[in-house]
C-alpha positions in Angstrom: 132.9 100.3 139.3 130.2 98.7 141.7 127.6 95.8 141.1 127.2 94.2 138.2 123.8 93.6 137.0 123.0 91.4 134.0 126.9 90.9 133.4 127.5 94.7 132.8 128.6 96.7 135.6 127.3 99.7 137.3 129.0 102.7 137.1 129.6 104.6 140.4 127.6 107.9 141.2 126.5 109.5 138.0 126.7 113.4 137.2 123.8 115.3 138.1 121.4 117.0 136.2 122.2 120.3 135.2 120.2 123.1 137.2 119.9 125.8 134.7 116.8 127.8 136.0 114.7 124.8 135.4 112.3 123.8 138.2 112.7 120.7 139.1 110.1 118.1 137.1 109.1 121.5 134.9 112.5 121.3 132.5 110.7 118.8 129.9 107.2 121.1 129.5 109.0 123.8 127.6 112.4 122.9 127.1 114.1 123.0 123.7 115.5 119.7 123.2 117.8 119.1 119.6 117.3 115.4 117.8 121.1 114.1 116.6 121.3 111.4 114.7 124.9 110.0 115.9 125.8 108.5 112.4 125.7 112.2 110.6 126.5 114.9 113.5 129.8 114.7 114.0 132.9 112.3 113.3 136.1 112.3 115.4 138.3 109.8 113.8 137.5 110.2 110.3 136.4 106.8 109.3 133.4 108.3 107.7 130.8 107.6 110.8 129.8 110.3 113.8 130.8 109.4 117.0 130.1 110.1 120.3 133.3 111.8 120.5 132.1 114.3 118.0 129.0 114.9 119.4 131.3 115.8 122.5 133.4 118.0 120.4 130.5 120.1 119.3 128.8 120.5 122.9 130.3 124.1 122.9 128.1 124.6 119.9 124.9 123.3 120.9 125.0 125.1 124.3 125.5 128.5 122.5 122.3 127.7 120.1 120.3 127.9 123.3 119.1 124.1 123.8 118.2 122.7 127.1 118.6 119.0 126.6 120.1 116.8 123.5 118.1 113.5 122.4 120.4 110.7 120.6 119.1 108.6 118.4 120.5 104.7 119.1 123.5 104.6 119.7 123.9 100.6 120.9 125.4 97.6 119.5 123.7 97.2 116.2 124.1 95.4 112.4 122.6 99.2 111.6 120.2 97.3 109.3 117.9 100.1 110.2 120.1 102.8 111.4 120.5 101.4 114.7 116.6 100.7 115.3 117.8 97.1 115.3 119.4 96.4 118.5 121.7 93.9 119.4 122.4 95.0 123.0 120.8 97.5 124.8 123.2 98.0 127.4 126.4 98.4 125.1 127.4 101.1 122.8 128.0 100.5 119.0 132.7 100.4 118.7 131.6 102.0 115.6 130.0 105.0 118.0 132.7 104.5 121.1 131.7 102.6 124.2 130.2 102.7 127.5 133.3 105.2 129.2 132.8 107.7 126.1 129.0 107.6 126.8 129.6 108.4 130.3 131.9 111.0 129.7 129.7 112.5 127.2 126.4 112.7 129.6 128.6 114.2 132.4 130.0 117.0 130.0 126.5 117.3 128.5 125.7 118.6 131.7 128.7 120.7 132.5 127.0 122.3 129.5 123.5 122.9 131.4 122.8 120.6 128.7 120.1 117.3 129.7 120.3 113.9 127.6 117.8 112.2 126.5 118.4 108.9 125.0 115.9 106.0 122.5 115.3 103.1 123.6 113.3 101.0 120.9 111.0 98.4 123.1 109.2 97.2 120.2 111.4 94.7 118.5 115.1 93.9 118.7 117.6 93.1 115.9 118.1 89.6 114.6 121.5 89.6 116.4 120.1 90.1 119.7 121.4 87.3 121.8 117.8 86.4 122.6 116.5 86.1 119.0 119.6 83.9 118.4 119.0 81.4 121.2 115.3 81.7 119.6 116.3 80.5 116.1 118.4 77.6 117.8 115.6 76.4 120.2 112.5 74.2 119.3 108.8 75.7 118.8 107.1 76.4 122.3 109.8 76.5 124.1 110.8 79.6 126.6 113.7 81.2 124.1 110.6 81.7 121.3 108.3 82.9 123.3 110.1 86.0 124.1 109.3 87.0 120.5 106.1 86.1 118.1 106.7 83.0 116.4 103.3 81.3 114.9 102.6 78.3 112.9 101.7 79.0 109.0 98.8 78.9 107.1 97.6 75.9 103.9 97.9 72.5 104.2 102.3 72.2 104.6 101.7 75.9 107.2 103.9 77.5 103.9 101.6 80.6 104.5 102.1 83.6 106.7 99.9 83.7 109.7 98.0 86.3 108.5 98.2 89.0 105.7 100.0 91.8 108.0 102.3 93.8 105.6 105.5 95.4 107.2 106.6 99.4 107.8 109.1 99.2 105.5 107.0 96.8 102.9 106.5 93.4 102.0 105.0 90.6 104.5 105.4 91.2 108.2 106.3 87.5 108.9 109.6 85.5 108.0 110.1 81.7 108.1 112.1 80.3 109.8 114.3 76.6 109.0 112.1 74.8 111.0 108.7 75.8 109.3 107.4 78.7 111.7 106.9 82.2 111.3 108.0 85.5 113.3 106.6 88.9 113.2 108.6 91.8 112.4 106.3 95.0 111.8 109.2 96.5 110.4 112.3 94.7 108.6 113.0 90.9 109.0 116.0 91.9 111.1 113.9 93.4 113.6 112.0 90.8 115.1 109.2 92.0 117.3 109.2 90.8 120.9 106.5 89.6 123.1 104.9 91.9 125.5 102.9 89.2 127.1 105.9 87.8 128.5 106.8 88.8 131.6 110.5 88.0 131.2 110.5 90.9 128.4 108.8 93.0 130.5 111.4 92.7 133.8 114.3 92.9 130.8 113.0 96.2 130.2 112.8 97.5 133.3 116.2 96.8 134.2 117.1 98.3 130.7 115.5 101.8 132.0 117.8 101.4 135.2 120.7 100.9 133.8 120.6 104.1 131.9 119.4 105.8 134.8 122.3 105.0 136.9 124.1 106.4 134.1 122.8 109.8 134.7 120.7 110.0 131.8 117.3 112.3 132.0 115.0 110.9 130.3 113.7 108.3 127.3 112.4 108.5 124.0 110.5 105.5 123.4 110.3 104.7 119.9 107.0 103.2 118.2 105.2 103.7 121.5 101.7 102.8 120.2 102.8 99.3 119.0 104.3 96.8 121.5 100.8 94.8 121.9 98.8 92.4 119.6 95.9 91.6 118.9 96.6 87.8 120.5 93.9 86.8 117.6 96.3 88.1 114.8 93.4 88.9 112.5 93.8 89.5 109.3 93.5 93.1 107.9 91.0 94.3 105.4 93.6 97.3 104.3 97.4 95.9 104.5 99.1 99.3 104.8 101.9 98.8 106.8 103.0 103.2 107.6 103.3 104.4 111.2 100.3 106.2 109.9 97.9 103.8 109.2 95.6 103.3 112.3 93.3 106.1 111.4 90.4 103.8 112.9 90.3 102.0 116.5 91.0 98.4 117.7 93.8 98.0 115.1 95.6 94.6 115.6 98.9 95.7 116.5 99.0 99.7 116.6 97.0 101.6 120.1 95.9 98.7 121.8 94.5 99.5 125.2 97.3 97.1 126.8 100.1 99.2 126.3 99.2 101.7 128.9 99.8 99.1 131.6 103.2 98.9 130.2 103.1 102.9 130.2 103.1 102.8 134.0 105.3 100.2 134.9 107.6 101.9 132.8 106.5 105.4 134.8 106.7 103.7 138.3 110.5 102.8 137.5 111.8 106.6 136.5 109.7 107.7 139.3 111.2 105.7 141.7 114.7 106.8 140.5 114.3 110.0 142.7 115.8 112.6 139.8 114.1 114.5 137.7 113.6 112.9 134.6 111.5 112.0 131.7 109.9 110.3 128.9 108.6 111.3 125.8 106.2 108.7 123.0 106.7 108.3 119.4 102.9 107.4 119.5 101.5 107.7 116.0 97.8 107.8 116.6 94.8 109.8 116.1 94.7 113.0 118.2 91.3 112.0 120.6 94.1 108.9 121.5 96.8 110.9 122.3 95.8 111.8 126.4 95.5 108.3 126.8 99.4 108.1 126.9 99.8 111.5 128.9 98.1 110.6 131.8 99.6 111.3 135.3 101.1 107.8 135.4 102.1 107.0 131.6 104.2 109.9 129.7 105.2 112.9 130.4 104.8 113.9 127.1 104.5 112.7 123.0 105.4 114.0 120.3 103.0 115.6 117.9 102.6 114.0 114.5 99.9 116.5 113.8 101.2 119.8 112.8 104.5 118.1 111.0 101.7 116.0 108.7 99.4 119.6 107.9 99.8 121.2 105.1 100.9 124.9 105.0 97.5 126.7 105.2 95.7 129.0 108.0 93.0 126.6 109.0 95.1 123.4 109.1 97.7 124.7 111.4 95.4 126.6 113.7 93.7 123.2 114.3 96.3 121.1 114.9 97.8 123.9 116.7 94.1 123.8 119.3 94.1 119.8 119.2 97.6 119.7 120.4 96.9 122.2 123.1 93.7 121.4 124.3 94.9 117.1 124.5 97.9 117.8 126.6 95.8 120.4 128.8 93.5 118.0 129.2 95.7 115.5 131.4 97.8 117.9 132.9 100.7 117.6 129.9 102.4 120.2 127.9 102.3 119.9 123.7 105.5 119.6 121.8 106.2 120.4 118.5 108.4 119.6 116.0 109.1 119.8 112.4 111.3 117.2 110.9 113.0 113.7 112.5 115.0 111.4 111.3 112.1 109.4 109.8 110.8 112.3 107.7 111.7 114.6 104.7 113.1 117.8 106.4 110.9 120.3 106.3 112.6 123.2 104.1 112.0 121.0 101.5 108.6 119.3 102.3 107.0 122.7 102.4 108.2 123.7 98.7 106.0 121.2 97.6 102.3 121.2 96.3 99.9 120.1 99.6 98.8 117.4 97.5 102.3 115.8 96.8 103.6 112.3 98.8 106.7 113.4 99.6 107.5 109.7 100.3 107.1 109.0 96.9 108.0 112.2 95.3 112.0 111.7 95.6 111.7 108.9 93.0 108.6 109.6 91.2 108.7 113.1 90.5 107.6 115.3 88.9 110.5 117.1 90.2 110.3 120.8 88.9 107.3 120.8 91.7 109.7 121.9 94.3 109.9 125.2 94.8 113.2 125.1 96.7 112.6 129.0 98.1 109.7 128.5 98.8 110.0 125.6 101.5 113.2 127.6 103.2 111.1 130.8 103.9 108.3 128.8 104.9 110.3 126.8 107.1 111.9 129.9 108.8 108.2 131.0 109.3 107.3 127.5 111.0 110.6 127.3 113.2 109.4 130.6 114.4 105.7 130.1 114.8 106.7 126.7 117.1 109.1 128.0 119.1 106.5 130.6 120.4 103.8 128.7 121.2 103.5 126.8 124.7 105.3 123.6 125.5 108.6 122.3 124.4 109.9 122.4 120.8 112.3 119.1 119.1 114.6 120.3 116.7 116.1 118.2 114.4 120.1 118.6 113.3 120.6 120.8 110.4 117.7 122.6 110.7 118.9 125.7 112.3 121.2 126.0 109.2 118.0 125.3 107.0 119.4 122.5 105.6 117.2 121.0 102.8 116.0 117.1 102.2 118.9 115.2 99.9 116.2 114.2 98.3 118.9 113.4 95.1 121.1 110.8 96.6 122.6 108.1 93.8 120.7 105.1 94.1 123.9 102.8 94.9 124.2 104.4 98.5 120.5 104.5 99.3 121.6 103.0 103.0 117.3 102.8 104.4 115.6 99.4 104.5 112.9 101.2 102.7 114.3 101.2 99.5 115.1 97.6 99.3 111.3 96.3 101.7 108.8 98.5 99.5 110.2 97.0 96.0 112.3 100.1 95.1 109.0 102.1 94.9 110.1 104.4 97.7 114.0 105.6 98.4 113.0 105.8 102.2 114.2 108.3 104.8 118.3 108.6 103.4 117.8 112.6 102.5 117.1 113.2 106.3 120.4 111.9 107.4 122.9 113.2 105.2 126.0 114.3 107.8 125.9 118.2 109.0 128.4 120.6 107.0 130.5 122.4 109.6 132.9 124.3 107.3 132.8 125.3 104.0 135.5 123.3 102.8 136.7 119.3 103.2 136.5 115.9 102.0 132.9 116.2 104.5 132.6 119.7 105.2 134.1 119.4 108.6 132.4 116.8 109.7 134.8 114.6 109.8 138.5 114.2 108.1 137.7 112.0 105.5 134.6 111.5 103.5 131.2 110.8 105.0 129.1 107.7 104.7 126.6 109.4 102.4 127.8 111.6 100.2 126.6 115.8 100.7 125.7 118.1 98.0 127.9 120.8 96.8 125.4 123.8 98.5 126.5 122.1 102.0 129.0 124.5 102.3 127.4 127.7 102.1 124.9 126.1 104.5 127.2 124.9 106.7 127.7 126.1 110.4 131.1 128.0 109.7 129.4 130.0 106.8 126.7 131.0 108.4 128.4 132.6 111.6 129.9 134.9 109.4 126.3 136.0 107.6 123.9 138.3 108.9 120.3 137.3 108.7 121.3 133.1 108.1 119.1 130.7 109.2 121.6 130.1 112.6 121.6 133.7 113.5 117.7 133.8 113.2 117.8 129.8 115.6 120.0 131.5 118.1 118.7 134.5 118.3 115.1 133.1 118.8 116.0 130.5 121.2 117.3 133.2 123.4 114.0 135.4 123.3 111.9 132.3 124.0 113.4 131.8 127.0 113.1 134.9 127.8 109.6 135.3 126.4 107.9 132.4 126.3 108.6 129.5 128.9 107.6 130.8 131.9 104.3 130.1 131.8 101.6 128.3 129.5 99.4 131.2 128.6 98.0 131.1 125.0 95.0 133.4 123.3 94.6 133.7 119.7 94.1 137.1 118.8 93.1 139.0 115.2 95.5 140.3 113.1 93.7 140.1 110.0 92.5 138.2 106.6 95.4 135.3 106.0 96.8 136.3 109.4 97.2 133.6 112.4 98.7 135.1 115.7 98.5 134.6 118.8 99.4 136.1 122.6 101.2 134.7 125.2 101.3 135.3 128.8 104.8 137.9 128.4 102.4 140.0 126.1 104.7 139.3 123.3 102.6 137.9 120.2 103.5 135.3 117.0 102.0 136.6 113.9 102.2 134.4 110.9 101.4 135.4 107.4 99.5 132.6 105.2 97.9 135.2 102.9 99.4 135.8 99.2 100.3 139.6 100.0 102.1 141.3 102.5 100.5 142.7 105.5 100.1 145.1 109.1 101.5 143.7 111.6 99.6 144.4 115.7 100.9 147.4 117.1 104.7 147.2 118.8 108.3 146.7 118.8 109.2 144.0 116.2 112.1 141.7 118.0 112.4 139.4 115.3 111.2 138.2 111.9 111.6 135.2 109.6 112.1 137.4 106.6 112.7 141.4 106.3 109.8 143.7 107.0 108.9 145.2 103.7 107.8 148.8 104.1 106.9 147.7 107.7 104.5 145.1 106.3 105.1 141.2 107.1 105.9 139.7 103.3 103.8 136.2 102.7 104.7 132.9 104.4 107.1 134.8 106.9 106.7 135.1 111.0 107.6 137.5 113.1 107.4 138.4 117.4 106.0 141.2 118.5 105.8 142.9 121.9 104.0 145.9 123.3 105.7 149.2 123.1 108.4 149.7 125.7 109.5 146.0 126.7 112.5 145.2 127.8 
């Protein structure tokens, strides 16, 4: 090992990027990139939690569905208080995931598999174990160790107040007292103190964070909460205390879009730049749409994710909109769009498009009324999405489990609800659990194959005719339609960014690319002609020729090859 930096050491030279065909500083505009969660993809030593070692065991798999680059959610030294959002060291790996070695060896097989990795880093706030927070608690008010976070002085006559009436993410007040009388703010759970981004010791911390990855052959960064980060220094109070990602539908909000981060935005760009590989970083910026170029500018991201089309409800005129905003944003500062479908922080989306458009499917879990869901419904519609998205220009995020269709566990017993949600909004909502429920490889097991033993929440009964092992062995499963579209995209649609919406008819949206080939989407209640051509693939079965309601299909002109 050579130098140490920061009391960790720095590994000697990393694995190179794979060179699959990519251009170099092109890979990230139209890649395919798949979302695991580490805790439910894959367990190697059967203590109930996925591993890095299991995510290594299943590389095989991943680079036969077709993905260019794998994104891992946190996998550092964390209390998990928030699924390992809460860090407690950002340059160590969580024993319960492996260690440092195991990460290595995991990014240099990644790319013996043409596969790229993308890892989260989570700038916005550490966990209440972070060595820093816990030199903060022990020091006096004012003094260097607080000021790396947000600690203020209370409100009323004895300060017994919170600074203000910000409310949290995850519900209740967004400040905490401390022993000696002050408050910190923690936008999300009180073991996730938020740090200072006035303070130029967090900002050099961070920078050397981003290093150390990089010299760990890493290729790029999700960034999570990307619009937060900055306060208003004021700390005004709000006249509506909702505390979702969601909530800065208007400008100069206190703490969500403030101009200032974009400053950050290109320190952070100047340091990957300066790395001399080609690699990346993507925003978890939840803000209005007119925002969004803001953080895709030449110096600031090379991309974000959109929100936009994962919050629009299943009609024509909503997803053909978010569908031109996404475009026409990232044209506009030379980006590319993603999409994307379901995360980690969302009800998967076979099972958020079976409901009404009107239902909060935040709430909906626990308040019902549950004969709403229409079950089939949300899987065809979902195969319909997964093959509208992957057609259309720019890269698409796919979340674990949802090429096998996987539904939300929406059902989960209330005594292993594991999401600070459930406990922070009052038990009104039973948070984001569903989502993460571990993947069924086989159809039979304490876990399905996902590990020997049982899994840390528990999986329905219908995992195993979902699960990978029973699907291989079905024609027309939701993996065989994944794999098989994944390879036509690339063969179709990521060579260049040409898009033209074209007429296919009343309750029809479609659309051309630059190949010729064309997506054609049925919203309308009966089924329908599809353009002229040879059908490659469909999200349902043709009917008499015609394209059955909420189903997808490509098609290209006569006589392709």
């Amino acid at each position: 090992m050579g130098n140490s930096r920061n009391g960790h050491d720095t590994p000697a030279p990393v694995s190179t990027s794979p060179s699959n065909g990519v251009g170099a500083s092109t890979w990230w505009r139209h890649g395919a990139v798949y979302q695991i969660y580490p805790r439910s993809f894959a367990d190697s030593t059967g203590d109930g939690t996925g591993d890095i070692d299991g995510i290594r065991s299943r590389l095989p798999y991943l680079r036969d569905l077709g993905i260019d680059a794998i994104w891992i959610c946190p996998w550092y030294t964390s209390p998990l208080n928030d699924g390992g959002y809460d860090v407690a060291d950002y340059r160590a790996i969580d024993e319960r995931f492996g260690d440092l070695a195991a990460a290595e060896r995991l990014v240099s097989d990644a790319h013996d598999h043409d596969i790229r990795v993308i890892v989260d880093l989570v700038p916005n706030h550490t966990s209440s174990e972070h060595r820093w927070f816990r030199a903060a608690l022990a020091a006096d008010p004012g003094s260097r160790e607080r000021d790396r976070y947000i600690f203020r002085p209370g409100r009323g006559p004895d300060g017994s107040e919170p600074p203000n009436n910000w409310t949290a993410v995850f519900g209740g007040s967004a400040w905490k007292r401390v022993d000696d009388g002050e408050w910190y703010l923690h936008l999300f759970d009180p073991t996730q103190p938020d740090l200072n981004w006035e303070n130029e010791e967090v900002r050099a911390e961070f920078d050397d964070i981003f290093r150390f990855w990089l010299d760990r052959g890493v290729d790029g960064f999700r960034i999570d909460v990307a619009h937060g980060l900055v306060k208003d220094a004021s700390f005004p109070d709000l006249e509506v205390t909702e505390g979702l990602l969601e909530s800065n539908r208007g400008f100069d909000h206190p703490y969500w879009d403030r101009d200032g981060i974009h400053e950050i935005n290109r320190r952070w760009r100047s340091v990957l730049d300066s790395s001399g590989r080609d690699v990346m970083m993507v925003a978890e910026a939840w803000v209005q749409p007119t925002r969004l170029p803001l953080y895709l500018r030449p110096d600031e991201y090379h991309q974000s994710f959109n929100f936009d089309f994962l919050a629009a409800p299943w009609q024509l005129d909503d997803a053909r909109a978010a569908i031109d905003r996404a475009i026409d944003a990232a044209a506009s500062v030379g980006s590319a769009p993603t999409w994307v479908l379901s995360n980690h922080d969302v009800m998967r989306h076979t099972t958020r498009y079976g409901l009404p458009a009107d239902a909060n499917w935040r709430e909906w879990p626990l308040d019902g009324p549950h004969e709403l869901l229409d079950q089939e419904l949300g899987t065809r519609r979902a195969r319909a999405a997964a093959l509208l998205l992957m057609a259309l220009p720019g890269s698409v995020y796919l979340y674990q489990g949802e090429e096998l269709g996987l539904p939300d566990v929406w059902d989960l017993p209330l005594d292993v609800l594991d999401d600070p949600v459930w406990e922070n909004s009052g038990h009104r909502q039973k948070g984001r659990d569903g989502c993460r429920v571990p993947m069924p490889w086989t159809t039979d097991g304490p876990s399905y194959g996902f590990g020997a033993g049982s899994a840390w929440l528990p999986q329905p009964d219908s995992f195993a005719e979902l699960s990978v092992e029973a699907q291989e062995r079905t024609g027309g499963s939701s993996l065989t339609m994944y794999r098989s579209a994944l390879e036509l995209r690339g063969r179709l649609f990521t060579s260049d960014e040409a898009f033209d919406w074209i007429d296919a008819g009343p309750g029809m949206l479609a659309f051309r690319r630059g190949s010729g080939a064309a997506c054609v989407v049925n919203f309308g209640p009966s089924a329908a002609r599809l353009p002229d051509g040879d059908v490659l693939i469909s999200s349902t079965p043709l009917v008499d020729g015609l394209l059955p309601p909420d189903a997808a299909a490509w098609v290209t002109p006569g006589g392709h090859d």
